[in-house]
mmCIF file as gemmi writes it, N, C-alpha and C atoms, coordinates in Angstrom:
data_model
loop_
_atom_site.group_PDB
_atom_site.id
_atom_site.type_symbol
_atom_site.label_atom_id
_atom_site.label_alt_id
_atom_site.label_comp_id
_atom_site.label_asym_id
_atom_site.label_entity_id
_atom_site.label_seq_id
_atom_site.pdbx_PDB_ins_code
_atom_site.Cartn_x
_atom_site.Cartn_y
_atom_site.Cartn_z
_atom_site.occupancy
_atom_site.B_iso_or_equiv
_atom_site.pdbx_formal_charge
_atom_site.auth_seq_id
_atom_site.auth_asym_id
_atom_site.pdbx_PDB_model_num
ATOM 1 N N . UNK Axp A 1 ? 6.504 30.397 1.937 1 0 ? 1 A 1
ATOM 2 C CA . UNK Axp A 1 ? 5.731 30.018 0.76 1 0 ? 1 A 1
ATOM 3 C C . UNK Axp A 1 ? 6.666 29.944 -0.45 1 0 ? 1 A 1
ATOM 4 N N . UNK Axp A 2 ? 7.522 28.522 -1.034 1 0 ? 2 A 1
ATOM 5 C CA . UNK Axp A 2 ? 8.348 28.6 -1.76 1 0 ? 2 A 1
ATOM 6 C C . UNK Axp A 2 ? 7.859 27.684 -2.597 1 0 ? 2 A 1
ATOM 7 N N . UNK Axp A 3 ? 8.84 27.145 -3.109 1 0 ? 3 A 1
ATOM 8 C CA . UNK Axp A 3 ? 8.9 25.667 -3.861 1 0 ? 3 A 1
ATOM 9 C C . UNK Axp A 3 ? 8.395 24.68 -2.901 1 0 ? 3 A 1
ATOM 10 N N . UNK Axp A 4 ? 8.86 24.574 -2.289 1 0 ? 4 A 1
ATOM 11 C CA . UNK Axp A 4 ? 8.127 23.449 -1.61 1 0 ? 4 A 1
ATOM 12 C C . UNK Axp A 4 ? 6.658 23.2 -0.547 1 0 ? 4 A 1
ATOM 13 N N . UNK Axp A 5 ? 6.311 24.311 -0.545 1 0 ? 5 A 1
ATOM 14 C CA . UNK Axp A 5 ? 5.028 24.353 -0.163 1 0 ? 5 A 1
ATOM 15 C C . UNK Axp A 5 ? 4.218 23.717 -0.413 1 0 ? 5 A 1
ATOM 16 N N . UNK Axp A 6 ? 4.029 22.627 -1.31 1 0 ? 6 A 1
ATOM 17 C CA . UNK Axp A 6 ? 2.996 22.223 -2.212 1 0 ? 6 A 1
ATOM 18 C C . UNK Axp A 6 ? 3.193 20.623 -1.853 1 0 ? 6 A 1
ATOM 19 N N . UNK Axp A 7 ? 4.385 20.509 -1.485 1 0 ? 7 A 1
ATOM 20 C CA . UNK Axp A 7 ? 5.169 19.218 -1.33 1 0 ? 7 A 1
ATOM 21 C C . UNK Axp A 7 ? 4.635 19.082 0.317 1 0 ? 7 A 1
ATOM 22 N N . UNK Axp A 8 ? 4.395 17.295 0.658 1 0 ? 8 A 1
ATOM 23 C CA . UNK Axp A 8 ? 4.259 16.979 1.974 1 0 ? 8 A 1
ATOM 24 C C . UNK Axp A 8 ? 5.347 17.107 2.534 1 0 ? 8 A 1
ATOM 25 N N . UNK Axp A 9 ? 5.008 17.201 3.945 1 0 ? 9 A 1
ATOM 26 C CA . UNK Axp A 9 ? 6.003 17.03 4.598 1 0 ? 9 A 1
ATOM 27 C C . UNK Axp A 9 ? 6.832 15.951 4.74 1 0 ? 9 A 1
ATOM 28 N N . UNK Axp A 10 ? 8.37 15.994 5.321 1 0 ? 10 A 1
ATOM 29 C CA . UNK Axp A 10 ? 8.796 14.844 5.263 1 0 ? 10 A 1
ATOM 30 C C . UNK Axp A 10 ? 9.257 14.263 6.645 1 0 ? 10 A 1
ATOM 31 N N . UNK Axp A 11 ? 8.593 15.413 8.048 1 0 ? 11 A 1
ATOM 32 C CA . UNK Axp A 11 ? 8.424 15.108 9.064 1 0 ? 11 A 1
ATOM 33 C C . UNK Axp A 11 ? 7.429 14.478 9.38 1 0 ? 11 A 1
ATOM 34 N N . UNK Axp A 12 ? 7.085 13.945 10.748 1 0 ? 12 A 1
ATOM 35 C CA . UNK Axp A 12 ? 5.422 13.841 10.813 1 0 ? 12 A 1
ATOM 36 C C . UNK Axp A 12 ? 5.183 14.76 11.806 1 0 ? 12 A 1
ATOM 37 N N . UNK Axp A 13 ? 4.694 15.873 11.862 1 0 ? 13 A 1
ATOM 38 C CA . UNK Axp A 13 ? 4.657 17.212 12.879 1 0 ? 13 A 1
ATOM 39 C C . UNK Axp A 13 ? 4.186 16.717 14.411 1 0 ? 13 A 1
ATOM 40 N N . UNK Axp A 14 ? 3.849 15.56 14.791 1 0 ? 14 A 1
ATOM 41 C CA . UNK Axp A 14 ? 3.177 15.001 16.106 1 0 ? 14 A 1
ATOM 42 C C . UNK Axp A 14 ? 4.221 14.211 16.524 1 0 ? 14 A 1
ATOM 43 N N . UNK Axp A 15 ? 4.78 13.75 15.998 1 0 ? 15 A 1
ATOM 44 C CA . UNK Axp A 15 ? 5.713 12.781 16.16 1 0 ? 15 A 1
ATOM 45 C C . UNK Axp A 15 ? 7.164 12.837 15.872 1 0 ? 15 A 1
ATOM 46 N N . UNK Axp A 16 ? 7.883 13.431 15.163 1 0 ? 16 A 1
ATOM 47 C CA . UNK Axp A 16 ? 8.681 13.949 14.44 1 0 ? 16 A 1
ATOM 48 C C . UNK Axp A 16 ? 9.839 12.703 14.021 1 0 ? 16 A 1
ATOM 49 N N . UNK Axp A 17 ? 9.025 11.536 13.687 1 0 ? 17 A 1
ATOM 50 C CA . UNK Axp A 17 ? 9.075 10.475 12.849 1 0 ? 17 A 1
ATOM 51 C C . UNK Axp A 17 ? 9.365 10.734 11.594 1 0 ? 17 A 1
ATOM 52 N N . UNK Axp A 18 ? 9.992 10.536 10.634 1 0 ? 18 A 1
ATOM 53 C CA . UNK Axp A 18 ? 10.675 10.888 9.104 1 0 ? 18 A 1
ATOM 54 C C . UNK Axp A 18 ? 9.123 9.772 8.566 1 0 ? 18 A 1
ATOM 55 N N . UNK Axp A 19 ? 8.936 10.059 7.754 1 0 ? 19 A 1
ATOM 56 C CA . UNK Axp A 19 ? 7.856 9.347 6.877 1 0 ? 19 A 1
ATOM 57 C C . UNK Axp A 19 ? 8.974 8.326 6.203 1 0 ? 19 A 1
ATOM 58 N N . UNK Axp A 20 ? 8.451 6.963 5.822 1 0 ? 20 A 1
ATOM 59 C CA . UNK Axp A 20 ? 9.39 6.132 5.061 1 0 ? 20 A 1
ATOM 60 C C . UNK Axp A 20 ? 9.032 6.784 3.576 1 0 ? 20 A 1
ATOM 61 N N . UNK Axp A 21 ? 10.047 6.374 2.942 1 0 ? 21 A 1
ATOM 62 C CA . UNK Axp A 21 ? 9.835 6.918 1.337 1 0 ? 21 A 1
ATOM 63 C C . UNK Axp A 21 ? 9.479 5.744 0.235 1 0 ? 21 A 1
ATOM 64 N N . UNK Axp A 22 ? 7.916 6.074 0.16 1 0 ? 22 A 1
ATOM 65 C CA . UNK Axp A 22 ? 7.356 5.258 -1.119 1 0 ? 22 A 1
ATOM 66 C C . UNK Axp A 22 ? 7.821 4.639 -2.129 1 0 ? 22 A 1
ATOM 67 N N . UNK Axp A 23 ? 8.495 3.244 -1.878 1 0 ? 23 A 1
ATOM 68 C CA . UNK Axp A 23 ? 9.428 3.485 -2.84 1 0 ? 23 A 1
ATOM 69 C C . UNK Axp A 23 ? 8.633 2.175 -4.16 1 0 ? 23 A 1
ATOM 70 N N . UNK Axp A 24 ? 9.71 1.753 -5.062 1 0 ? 24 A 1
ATOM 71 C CA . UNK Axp A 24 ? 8.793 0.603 -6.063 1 0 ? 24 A 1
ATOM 72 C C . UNK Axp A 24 ? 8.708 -0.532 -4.809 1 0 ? 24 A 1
ATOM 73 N N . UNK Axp A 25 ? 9.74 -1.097 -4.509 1 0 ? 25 A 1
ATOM 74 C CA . UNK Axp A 25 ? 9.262 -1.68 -3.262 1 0 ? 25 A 1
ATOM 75 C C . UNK Axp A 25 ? 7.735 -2.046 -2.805 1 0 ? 25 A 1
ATOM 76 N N . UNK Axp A 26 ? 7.657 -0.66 -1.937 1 0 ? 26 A 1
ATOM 77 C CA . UNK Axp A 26 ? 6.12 -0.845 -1.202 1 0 ? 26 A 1
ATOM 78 C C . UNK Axp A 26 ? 5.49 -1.339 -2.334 1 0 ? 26 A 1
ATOM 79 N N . UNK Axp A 27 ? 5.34 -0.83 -3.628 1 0 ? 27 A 1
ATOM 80 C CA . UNK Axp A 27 ? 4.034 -0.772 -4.41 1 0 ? 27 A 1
ATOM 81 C C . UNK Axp A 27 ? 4.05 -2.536 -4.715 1 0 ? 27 A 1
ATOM 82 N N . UNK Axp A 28 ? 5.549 -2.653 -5.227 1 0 ? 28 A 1
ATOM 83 C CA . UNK Axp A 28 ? 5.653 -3.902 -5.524 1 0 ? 28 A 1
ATOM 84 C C . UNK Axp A 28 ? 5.112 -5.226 -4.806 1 0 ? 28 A 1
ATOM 85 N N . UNK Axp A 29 ? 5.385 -5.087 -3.248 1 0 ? 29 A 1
ATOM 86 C CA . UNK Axp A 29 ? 4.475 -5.637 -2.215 1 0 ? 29 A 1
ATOM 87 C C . UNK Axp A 29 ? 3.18 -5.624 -2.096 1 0 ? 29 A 1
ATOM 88 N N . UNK Axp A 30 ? 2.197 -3.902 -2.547 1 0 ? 30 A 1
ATOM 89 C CA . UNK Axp A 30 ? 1.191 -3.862 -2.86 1 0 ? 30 A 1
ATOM 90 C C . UNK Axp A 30 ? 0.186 -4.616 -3.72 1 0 ? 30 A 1
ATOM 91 N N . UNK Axp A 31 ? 1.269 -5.134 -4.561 1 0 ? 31 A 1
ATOM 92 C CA . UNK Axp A 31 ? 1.08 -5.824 -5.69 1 0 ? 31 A 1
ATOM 93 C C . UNK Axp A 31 ? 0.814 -6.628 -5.396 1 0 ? 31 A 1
ATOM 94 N N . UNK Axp A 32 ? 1.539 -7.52 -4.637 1 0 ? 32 A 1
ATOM 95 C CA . UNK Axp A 32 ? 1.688 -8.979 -4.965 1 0 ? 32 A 1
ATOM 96 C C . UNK Axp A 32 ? -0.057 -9.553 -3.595 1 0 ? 32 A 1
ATOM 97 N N . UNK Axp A 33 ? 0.367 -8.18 -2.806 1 0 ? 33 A 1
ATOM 98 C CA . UNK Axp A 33 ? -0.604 -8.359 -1.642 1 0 ? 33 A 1
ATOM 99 C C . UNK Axp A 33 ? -1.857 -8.695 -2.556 1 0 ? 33 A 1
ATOM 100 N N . UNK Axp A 34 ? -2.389 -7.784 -3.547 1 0 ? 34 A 1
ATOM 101 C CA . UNK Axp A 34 ? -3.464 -7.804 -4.217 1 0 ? 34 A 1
ATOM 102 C C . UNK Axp A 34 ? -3.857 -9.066 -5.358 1 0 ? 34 A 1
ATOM 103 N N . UNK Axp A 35 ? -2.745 -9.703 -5.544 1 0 ? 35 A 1
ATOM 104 C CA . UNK Axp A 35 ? -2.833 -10.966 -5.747 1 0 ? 35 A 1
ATOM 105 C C . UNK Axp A 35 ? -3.068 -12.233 -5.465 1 0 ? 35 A 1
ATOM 106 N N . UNK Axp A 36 ? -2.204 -11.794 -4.563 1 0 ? 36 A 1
ATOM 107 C CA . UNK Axp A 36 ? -3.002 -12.758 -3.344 1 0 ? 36 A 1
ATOM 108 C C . UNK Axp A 36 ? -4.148 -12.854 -3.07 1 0 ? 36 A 1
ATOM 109 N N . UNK Axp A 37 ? -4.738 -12.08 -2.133 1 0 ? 37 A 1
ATOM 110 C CA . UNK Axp A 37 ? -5.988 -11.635 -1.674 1 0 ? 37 A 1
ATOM 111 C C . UNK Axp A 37 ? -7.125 -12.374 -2.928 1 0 ? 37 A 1
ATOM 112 N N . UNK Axp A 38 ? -6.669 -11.755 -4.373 1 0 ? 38 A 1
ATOM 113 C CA . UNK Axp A 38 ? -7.499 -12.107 -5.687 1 0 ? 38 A 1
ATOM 114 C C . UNK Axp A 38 ? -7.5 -13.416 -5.756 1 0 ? 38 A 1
ATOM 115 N N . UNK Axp A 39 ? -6.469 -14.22 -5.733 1 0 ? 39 A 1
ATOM 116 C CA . UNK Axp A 39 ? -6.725 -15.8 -5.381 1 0 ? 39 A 1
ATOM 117 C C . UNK Axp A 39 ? -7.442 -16.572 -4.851 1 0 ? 39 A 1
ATOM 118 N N . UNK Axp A 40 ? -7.222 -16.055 -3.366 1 0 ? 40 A 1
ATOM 119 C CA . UNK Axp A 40 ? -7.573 -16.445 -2.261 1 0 ? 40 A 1
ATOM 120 C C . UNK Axp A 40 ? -9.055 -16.59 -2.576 1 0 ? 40 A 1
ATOM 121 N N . UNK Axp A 41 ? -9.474 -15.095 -2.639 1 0 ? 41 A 1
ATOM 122 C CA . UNK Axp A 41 ? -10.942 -15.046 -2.729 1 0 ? 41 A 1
ATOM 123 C C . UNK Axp A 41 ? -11.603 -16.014 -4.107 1 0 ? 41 A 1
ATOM 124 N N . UNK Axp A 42 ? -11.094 -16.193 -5.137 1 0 ? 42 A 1
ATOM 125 C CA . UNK Axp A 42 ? -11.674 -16.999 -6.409 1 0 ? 42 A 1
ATOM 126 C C . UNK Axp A 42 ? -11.521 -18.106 -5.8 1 0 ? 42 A 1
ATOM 127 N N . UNK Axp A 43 ? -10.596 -18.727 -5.276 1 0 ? 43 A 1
ATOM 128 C CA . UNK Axp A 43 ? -10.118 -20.216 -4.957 1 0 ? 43 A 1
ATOM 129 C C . UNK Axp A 43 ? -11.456 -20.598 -3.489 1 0 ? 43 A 1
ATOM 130 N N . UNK Axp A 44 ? -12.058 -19.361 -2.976 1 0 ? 44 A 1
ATOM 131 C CA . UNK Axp A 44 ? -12.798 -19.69 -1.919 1 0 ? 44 A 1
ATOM 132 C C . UNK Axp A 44 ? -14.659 -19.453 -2.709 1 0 ? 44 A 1
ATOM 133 N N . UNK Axp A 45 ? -14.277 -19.046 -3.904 1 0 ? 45 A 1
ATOM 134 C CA . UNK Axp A 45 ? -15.785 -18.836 -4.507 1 0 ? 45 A 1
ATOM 135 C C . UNK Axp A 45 ? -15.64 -19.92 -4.605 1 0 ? 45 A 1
ATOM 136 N N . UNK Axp A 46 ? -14.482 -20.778 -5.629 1 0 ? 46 A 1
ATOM 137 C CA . UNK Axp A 46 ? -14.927 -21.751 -6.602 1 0 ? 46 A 1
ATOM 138 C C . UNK Axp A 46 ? -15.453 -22.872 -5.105 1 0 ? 46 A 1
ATOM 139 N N . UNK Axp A 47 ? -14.701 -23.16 -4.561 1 0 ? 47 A 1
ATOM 140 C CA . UNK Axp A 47 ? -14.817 -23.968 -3.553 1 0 ? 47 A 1
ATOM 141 C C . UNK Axp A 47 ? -16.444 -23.805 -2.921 1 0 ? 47 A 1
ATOM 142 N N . UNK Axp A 48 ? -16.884 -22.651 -2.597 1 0 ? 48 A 1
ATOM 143 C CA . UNK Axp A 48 ? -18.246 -22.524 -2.354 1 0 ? 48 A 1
ATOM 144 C C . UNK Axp A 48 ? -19.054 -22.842 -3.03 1 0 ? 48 A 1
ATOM 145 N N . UNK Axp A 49 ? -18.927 -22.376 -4.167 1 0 ? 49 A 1
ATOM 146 C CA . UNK Axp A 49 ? -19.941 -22.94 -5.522 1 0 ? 49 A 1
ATOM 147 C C . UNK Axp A 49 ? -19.44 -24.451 -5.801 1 0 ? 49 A 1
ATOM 148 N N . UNK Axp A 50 ? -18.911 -24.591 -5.53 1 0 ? 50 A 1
ATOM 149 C CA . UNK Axp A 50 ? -18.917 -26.561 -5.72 1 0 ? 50 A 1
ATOM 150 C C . UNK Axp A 50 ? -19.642 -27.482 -4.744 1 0 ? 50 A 1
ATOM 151 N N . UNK Axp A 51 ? -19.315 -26.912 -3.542 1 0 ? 51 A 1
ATOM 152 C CA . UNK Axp A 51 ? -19.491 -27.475 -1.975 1 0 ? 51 A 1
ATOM 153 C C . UNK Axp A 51 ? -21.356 -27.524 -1.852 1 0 ? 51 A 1
């Protein structure tokens, strides 16, 4: 019970797989994913509501 107790692990205890590390990266991808997706879906309203 130290300092790092509080902190996840950086094993995965079933697997003993290293977790990848969250980096701006992922989020940045997150990002762009969610942009997408936001497009997609307006560009398929507008198209419905016209059609």
């Amino acid at each position: 019970m130290g300092r790092n107790s509080l902190k996840p692990p950086d094993r995965d205890p079933h697997t003993g797989i290293d977790h990848p590390i969250p980096s701006g990266n992922a989020r940045r991808w997150a990002a762009i994913l969610l942009l997408v997706l936001f497009a997609l879906t307006t560009i398929g309203g507008l198209l419905f509501a016209f059609l």
